[in-house]
N, CA, C and O atoms as CSV, one atom per row, in Angstrom:
chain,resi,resn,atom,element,x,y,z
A,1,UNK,N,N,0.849,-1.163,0.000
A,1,UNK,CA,C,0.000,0.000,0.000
A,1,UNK,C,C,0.896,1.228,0.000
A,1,UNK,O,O,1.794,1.297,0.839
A,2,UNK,N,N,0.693,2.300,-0.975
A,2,UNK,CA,C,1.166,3.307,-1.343
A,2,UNK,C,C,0.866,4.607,-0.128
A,2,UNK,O,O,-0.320,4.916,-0.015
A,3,UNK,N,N,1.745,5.269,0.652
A,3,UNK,CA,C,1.452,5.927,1.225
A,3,UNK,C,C,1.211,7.506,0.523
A,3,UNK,O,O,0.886,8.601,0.980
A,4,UNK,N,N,1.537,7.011,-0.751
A,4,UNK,CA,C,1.120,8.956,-1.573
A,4,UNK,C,C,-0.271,8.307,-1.889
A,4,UNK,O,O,-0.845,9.203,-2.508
A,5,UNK,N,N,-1.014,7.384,-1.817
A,5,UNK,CA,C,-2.338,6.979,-1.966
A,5,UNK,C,C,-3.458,7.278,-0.594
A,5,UNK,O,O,-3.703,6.494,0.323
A,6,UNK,N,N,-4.102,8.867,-0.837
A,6,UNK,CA,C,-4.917,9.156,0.260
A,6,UNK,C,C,-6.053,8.853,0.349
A,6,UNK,O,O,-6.617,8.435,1.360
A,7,UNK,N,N,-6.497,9.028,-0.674
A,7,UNK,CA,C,-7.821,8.973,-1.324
A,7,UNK,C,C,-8.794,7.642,-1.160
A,7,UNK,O,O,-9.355,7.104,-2.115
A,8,UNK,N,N,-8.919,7.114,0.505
A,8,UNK,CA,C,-8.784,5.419,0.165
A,8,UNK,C,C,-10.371,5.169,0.903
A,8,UNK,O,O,-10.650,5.781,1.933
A,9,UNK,N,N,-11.203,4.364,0.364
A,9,UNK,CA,C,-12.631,3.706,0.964
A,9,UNK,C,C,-12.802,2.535,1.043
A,9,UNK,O,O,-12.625,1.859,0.030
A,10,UNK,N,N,-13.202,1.910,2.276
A,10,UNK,CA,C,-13.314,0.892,3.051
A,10,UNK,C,C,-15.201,0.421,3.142
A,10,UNK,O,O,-15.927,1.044,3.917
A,11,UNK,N,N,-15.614,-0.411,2.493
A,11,UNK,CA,C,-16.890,-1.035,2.500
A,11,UNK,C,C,-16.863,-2.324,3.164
A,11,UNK,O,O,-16.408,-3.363,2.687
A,12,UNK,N,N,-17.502,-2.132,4.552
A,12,UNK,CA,C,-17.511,-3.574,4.923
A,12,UNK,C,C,-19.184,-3.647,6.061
A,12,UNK,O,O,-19.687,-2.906,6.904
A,13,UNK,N,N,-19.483,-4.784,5.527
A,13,UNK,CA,C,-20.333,-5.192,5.686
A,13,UNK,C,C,-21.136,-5.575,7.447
A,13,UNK,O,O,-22.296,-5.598,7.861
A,14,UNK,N,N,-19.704,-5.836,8.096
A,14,UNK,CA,C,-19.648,-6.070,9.370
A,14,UNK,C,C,-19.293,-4.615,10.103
A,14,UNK,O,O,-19.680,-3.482,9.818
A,15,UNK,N,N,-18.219,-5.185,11.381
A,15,UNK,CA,C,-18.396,-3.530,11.939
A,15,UNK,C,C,-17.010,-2.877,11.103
A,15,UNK,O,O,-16.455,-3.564,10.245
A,16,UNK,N,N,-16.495,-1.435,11.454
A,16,UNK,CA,C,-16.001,-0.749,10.581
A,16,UNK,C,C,-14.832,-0.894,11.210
A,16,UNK,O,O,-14.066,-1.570,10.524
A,17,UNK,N,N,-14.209,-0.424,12.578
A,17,UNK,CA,C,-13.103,-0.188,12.851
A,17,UNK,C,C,-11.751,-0.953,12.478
A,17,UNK,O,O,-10.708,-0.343,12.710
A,18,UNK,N,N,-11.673,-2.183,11.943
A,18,UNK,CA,C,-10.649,-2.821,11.723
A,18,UNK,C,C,-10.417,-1.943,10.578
A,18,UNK,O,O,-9.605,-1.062,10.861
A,19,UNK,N,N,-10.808,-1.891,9.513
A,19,UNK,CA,C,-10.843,-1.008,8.127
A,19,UNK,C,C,-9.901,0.260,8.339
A,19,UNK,O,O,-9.182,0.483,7.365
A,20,UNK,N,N,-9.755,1.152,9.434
A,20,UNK,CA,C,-9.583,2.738,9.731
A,20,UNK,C,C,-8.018,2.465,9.549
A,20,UNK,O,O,-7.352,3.229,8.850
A,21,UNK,N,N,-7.441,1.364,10.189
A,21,UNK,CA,C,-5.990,1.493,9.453
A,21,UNK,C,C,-5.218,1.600,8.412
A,21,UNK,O,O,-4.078,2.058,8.337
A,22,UNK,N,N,-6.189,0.959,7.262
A,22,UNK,CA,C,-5.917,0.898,5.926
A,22,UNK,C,C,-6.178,1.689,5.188
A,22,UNK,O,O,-5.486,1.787,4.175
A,23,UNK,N,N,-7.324,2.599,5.411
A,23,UNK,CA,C,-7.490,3.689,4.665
A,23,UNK,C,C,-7.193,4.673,5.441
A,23,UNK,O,O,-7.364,5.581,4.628
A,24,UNK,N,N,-6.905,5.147,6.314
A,24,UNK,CA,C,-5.725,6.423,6.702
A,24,UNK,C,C,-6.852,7.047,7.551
A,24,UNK,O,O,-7.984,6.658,7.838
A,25,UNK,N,N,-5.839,8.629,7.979
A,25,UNK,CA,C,-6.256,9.138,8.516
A,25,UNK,C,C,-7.226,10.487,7.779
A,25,UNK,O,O,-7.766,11.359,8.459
A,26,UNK,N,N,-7.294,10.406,6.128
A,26,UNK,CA,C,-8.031,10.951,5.123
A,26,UNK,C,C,-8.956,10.227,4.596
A,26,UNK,O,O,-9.863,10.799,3.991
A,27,UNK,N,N,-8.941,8.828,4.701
A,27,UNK,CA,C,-10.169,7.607,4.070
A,27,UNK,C,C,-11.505,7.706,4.468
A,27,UNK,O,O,-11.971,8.717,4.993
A,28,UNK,N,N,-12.151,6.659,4.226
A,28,UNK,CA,C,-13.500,7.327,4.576
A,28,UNK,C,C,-13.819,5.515,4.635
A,28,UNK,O,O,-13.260,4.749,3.849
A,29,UNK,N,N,-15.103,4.902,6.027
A,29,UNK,CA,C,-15.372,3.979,5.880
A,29,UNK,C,C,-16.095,3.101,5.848
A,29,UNK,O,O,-15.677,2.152,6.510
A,30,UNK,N,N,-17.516,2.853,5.133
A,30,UNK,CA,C,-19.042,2.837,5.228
A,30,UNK,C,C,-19.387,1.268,5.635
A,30,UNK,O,O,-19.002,0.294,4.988
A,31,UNK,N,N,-19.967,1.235,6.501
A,31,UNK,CA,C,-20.797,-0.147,7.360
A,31,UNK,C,C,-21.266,0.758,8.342
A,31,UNK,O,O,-21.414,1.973,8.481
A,32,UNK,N,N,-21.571,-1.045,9.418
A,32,UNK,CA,C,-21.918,-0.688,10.794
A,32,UNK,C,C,-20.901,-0.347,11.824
A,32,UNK,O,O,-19.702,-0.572,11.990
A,33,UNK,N,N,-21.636,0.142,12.310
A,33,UNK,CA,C,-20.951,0.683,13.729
A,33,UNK,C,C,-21.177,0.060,14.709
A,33,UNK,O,O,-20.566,0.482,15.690
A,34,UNK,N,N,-21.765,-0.727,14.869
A,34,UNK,CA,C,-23.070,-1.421,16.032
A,34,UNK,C,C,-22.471,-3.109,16.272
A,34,UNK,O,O,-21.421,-3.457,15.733
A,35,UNK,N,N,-22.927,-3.645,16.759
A,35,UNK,CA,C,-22.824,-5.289,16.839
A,35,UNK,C,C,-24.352,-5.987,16.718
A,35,UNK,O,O,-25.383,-5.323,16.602
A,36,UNK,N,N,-24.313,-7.000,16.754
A,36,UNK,CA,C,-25.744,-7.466,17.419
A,36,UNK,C,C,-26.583,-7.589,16.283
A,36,UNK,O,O,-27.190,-8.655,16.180
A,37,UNK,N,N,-26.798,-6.460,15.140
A,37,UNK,CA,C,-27.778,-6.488,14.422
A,37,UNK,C,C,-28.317,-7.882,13.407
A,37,UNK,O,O,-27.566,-8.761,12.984
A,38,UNK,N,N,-29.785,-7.791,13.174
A,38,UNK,CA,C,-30.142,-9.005,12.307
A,38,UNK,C,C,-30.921,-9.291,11.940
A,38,UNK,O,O,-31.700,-9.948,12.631
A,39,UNK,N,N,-31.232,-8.955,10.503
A,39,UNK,CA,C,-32.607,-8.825,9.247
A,39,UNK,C,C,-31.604,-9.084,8.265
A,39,UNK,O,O,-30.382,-9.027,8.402
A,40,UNK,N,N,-32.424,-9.440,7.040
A,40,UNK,CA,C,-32.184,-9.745,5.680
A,40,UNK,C,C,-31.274,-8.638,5.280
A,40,UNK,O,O,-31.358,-7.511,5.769
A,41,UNK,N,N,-30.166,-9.078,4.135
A,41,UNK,CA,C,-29.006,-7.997,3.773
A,41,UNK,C,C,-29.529,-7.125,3.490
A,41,UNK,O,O,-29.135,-6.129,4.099
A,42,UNK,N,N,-30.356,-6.944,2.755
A,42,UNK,CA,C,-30.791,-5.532,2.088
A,42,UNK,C,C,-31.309,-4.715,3.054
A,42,UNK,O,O,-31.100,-3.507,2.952
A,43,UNK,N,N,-32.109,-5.251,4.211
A,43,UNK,CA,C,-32.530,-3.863,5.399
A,43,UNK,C,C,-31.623,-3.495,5.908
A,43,UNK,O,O,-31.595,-2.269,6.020
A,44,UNK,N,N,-30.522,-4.194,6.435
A,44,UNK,CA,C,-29.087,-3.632,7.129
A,44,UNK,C,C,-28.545,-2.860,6.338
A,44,UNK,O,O,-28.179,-1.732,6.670
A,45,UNK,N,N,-28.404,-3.361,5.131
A,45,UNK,CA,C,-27.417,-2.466,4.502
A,45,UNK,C,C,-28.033,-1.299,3.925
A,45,UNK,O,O,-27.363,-0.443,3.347
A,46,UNK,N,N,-29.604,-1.214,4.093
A,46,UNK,CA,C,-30.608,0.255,3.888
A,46,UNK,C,C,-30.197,1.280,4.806
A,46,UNK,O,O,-29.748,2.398,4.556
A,47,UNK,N,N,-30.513,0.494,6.358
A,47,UNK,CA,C,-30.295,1.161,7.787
A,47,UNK,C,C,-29.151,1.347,7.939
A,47,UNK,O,O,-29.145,2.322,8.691
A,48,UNK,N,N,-27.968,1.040,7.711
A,48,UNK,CA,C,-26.831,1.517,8.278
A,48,UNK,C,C,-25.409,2.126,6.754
A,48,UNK,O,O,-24.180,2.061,6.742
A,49,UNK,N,N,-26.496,2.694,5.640
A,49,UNK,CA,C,-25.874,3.223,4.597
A,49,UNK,C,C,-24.995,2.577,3.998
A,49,UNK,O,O,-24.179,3.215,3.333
A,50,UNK,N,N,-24.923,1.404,4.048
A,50,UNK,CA,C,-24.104,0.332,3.176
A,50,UNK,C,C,-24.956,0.859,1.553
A,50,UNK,O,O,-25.774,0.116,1.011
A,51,UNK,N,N,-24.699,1.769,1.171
A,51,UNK,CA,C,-25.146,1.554,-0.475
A,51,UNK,C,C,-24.209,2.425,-1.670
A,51,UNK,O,O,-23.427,3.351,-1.453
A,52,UNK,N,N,-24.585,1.770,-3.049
A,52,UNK,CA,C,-24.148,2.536,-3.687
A,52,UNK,C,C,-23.907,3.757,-3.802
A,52,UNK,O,O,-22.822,4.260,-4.096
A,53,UNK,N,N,-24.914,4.299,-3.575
A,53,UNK,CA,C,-24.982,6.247,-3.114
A,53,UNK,C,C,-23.832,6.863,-2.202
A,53,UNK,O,O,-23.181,7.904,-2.296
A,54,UNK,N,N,-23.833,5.492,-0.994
A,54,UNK,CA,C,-23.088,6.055,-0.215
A,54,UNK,C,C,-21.523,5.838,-0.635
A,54,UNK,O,O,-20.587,6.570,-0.312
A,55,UNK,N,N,-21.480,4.926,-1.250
A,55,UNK,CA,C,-20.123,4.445,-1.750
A,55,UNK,C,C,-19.471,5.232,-2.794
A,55,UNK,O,O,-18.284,5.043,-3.060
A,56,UNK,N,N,-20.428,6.407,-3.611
A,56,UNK,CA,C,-19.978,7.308,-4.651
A,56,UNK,C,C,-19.646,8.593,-3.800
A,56,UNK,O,O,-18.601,9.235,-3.692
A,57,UNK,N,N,-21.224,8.789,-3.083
A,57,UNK,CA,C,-20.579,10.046,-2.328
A,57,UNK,C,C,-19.226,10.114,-1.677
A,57,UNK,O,O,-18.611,11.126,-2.016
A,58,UNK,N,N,-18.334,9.026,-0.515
A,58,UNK,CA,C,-17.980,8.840,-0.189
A,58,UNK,C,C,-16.294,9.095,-1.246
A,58,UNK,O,O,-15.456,9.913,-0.866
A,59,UNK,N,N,-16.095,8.265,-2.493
A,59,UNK,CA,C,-15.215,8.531,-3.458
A,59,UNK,C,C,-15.490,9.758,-4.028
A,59,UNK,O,O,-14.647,9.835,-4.921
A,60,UNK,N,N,-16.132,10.727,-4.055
A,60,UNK,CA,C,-16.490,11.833,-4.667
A,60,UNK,C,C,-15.818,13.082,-3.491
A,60,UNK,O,O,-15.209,14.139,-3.655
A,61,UNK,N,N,-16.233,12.417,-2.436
A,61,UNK,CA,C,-16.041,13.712,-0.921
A,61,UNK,C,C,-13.998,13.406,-0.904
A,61,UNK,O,O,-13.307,14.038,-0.105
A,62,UNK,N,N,-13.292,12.265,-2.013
A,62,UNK,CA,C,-12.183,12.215,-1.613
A,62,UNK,C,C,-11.375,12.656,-2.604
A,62,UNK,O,O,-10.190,12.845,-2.331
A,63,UNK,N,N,-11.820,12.883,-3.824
A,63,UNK,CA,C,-11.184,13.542,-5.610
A,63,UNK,C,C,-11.501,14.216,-5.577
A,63,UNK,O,O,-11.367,15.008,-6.510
């Protein structure tokens, strides 16, 4: 991993914090925050902004 590479996003499905090392202290990193949770993928990932939208905004808020 390139450290002139700032620009970095982390999508994970579970909780987020393992992710925050790899994409820096400029990255950005979309899941849960929470533990515990449990419904079908698509409501979790409605409720806690796991989506495409968020995954553009997210590369957009970093170029």
């Amino acid at each position: 991993m390139s450290a002139n590479i700032r620009a970095r996003v982390a999508v994970e499905a579970a909780h987020v914090d393992y992710w925050y090392k790899f994409v820096g202290l400029d990255g950005k990193v979309i899941g849960m925050t929470t533990y515990g949770e449990s419904a079908p993928a698509d409501q979790l990932y409605k409720e806690f902004g796991i989506t495409t939208d968020a995954v553009v905004e997210a590369v957009n808020s970093l170029v």
